[in-house]
C-alpha positions in Angstrom: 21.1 13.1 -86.8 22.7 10.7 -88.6 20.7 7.8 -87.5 17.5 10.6 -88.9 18.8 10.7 -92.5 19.3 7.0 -92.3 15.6 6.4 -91.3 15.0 8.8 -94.2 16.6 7.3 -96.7 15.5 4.1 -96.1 11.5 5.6 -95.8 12.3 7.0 -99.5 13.3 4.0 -100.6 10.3 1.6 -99.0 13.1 -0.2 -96.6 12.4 1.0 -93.3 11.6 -1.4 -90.5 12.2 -0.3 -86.5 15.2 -1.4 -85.3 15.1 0.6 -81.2 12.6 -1.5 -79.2 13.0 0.0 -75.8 12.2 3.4 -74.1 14.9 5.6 -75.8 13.2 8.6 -77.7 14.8 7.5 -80.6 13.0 3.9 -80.5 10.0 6.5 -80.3 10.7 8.2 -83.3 11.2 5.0 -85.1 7.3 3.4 -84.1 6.5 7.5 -85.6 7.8 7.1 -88.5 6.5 3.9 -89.0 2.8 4.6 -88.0 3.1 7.6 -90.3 4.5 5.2 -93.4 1.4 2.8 -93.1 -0.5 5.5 -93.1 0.3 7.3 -96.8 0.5 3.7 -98.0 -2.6 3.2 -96.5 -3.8 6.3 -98.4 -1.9 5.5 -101.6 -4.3 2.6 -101.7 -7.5 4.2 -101.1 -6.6 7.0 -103.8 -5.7 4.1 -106.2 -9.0 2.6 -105.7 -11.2 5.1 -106.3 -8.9 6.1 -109.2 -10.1 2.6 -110.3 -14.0 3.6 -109.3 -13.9 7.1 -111.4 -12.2 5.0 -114.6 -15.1 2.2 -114.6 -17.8 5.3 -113.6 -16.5 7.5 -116.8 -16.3 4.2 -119.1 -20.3 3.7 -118.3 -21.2 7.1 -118.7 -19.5 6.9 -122.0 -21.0 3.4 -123.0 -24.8 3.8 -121.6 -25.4 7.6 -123.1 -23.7 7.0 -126.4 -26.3 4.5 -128.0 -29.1 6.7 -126.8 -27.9 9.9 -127.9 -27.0 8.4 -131.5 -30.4 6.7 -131.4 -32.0 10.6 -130.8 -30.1 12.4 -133.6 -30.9 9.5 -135.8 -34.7 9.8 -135.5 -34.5 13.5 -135.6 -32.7 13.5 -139.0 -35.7 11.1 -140.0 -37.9 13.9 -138.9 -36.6 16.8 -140.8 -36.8 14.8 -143.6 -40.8 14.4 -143.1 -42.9 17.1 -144.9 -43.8 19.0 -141.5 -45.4 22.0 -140.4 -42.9 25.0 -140.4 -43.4 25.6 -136.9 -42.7 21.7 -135.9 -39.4 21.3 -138.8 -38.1 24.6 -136.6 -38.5 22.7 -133.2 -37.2 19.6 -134.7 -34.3 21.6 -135.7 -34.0 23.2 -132.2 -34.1 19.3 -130.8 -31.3 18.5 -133.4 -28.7 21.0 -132.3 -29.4 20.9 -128.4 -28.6 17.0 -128.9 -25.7 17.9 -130.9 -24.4 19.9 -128.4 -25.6 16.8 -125.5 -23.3 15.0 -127.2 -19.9 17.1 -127.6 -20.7 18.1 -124.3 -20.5 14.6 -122.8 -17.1 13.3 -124.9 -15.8 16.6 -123.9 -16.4 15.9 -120.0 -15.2 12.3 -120.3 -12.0 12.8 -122.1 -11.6 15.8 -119.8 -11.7 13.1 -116.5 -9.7 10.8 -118.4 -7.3 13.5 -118.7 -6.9 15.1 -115.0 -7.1 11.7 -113.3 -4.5 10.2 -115.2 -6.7 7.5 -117.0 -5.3 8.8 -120.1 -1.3 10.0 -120.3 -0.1 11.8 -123.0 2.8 10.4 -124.8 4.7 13.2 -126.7 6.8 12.3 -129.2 9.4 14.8 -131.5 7.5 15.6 -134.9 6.6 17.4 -138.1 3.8 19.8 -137.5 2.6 20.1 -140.8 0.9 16.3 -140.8 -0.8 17.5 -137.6 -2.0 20.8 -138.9 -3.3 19.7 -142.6 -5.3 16.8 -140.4 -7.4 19.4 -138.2 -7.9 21.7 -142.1 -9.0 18.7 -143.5 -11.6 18.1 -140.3 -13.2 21.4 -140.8 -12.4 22.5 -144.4 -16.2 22.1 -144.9 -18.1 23.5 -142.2 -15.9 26.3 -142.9 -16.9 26.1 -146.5 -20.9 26.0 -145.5 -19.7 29.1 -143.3 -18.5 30.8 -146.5 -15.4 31.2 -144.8 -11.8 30.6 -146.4 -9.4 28.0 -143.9 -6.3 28.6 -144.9 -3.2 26.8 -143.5 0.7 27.9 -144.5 2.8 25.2 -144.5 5.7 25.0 -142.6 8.8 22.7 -142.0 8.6 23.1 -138.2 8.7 20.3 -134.9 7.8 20.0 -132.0 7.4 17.3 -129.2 4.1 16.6 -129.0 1.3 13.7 -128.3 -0.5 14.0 -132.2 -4.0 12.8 -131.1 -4.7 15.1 -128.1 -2.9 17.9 -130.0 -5.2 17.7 -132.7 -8.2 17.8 -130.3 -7.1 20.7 -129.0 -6.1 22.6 -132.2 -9.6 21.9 -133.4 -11.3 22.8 -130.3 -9.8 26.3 -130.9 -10.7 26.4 -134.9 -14.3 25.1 -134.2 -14.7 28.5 -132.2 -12.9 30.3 -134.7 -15.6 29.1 -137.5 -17.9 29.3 -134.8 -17.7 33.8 -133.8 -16.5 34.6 -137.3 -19.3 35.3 -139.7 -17.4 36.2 -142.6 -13.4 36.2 -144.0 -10.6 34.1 -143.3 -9.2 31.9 -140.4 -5.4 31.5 -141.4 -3.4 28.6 -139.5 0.5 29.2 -140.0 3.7 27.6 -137.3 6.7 29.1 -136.5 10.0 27.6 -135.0 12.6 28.9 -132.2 15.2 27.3 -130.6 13.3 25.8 -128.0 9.8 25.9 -129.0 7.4 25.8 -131.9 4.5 27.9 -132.2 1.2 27.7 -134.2 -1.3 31.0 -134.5 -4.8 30.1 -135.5 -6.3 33.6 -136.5 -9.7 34.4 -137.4 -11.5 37.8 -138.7 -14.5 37.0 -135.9 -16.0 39.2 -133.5 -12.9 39.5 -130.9 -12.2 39.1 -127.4 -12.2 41.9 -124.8 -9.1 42.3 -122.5 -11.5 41.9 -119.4 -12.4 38.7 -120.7 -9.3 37.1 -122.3 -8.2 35.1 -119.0 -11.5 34.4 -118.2 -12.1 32.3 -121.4 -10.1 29.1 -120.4 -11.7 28.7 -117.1 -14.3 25.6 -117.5 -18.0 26.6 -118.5 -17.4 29.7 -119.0 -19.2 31.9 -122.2 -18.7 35.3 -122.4 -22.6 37.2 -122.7 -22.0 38.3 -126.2 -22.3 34.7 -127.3 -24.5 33.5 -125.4 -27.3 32.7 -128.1 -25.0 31.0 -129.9 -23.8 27.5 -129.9 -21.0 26.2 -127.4 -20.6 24.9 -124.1 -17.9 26.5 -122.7 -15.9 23.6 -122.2 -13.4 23.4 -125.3 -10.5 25.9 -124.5 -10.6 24.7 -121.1 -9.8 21.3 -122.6 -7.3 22.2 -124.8 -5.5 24.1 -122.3 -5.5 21.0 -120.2 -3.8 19.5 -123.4 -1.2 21.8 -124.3 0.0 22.7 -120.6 0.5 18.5 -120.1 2.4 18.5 -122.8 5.0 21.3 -121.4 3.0 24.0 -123.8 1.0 26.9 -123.1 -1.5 28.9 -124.7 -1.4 32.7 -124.9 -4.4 34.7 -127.1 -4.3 38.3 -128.6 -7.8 39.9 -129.7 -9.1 42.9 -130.7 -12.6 43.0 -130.5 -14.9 43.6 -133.8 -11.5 42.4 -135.4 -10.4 39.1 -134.6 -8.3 36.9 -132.6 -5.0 35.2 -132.7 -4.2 31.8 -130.6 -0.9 30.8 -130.1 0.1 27.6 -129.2 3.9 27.0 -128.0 5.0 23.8 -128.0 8.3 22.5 -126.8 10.9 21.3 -129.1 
């Protein structure tokens, strides 16, 4: 047994070598343990490669559909701004958001592989939440504005650890929907602190969550069928969840429907 924990230790520690070379069941053990060792180093080095494969396959998707997608917004800005037919400025239009949404839908699925095959880490680091919150107001203070809707944020003195670019992407992932299902009143961003956590609530006066559906709605792609003529691709609470849960965080959501809903975002201190 002791001769075991030996071979263990020295397996943990990448030192083993056989030492037994005759017919002893021990000497057996020992070629085991050693066939079994190339093996997962074996496999650590295939799964390293095609780590490698998936990084240079996401950084092409990024690169090759970013100029063409650019280049297609572009010319249908150019085209709304022609005098057209009413019928052909609608389908113009139509061609404008549906490239719109091309578009967030391809960032969102390449900083999503970045994210769950470790091509990007998060690096959180013990901050001020208000800089972070007045940065993801200032991002949508006007869409909300063309909304007719009032973004109001409460400022606060609270910290938390945190990685500040991915947190922002996924705090304004979750206000984009709030602007997004509310048609008309307030979405209110305030932070409170505990002892061992911080939490932000983004609320909104929109059209609600049912129970049925609230632990459906971070699961990837999916839309609830009351929205389903609106805008969205399903994708950006699934992301942000991703987000907050590598940081140590989690997510929880209260909703009435027909009167709002509340996101909370905890976030270790």
């Amino acid at each position: 047994m002791e001769e075991i924990e030996r071979m263990l230790d020295a397996a943990m520690t990448g030192s083993f070598s056989e030492t037994n070379f005759d017919e002893s069941q021990l000497s057996a053990l020992e070629t085991k343990f050693a066939h079994y060792l190339s093996a997962a180093e074996a496999s650590s080095q295939n799964i390293a490669q095609e780590k490698d494969k998936i990084k240079t396959l996401i950084a092409d998707i990024s690169h090759q559909t970013k100029t063409p997608i650019a280049n297609l917004l572009l010319y249908s800005e150019l085209l709304m701004e022609e005098t057209l037919p009413a019928s052909a400025k609608a389908n113009v239009e139509a061609l404008y958001k549906q490239l719109e949404k091309l578009r967030f839908l391809i960032d969102s699925l390449v900083k999503l592989s970045r994210l769950e095959n470790g091509i990007i880490s998060l690096t959180p680091q013990q901050s001020a939440l208000q800089p972070l919150l007045e940065s993801v107001v200032e991002q949508y203070a006007a869409k909300a504005s063309e909304k007719g809707l009032s973004l109001r944020l409460q400022d606060t003195d609270a910290f938390a650890v945190f990685d500040f670019k991915w947190t922002a992407e996924a705090l304004a992932n979750i206000v984009d929907n709030a602007i997004k299902y509310t048609e008309h009143g307030t979405i209110r961003i305030s932070a409170v602190s505990y002892e061992m956590f911080a939490r932000i609530d983004i609320s909104d006066t929109g059209s609600g969550i049912p129970e049925t559906e609230q632990a459906k709605i971070f699961a990837r792609f999916y839309r609830s069928k009351a929205v389903q003529e609106q805008e969205g691709v399903g994708i950006g609470l699934y992301l942000a969840r991703q987000i907050i849960s590598g940081e140590g965080g989690y997510i929880k959501i209260a909703s009435v429907p027909g009167k709002g809903s509340t996101f909370s975002i905890f976030l270790p201190k």
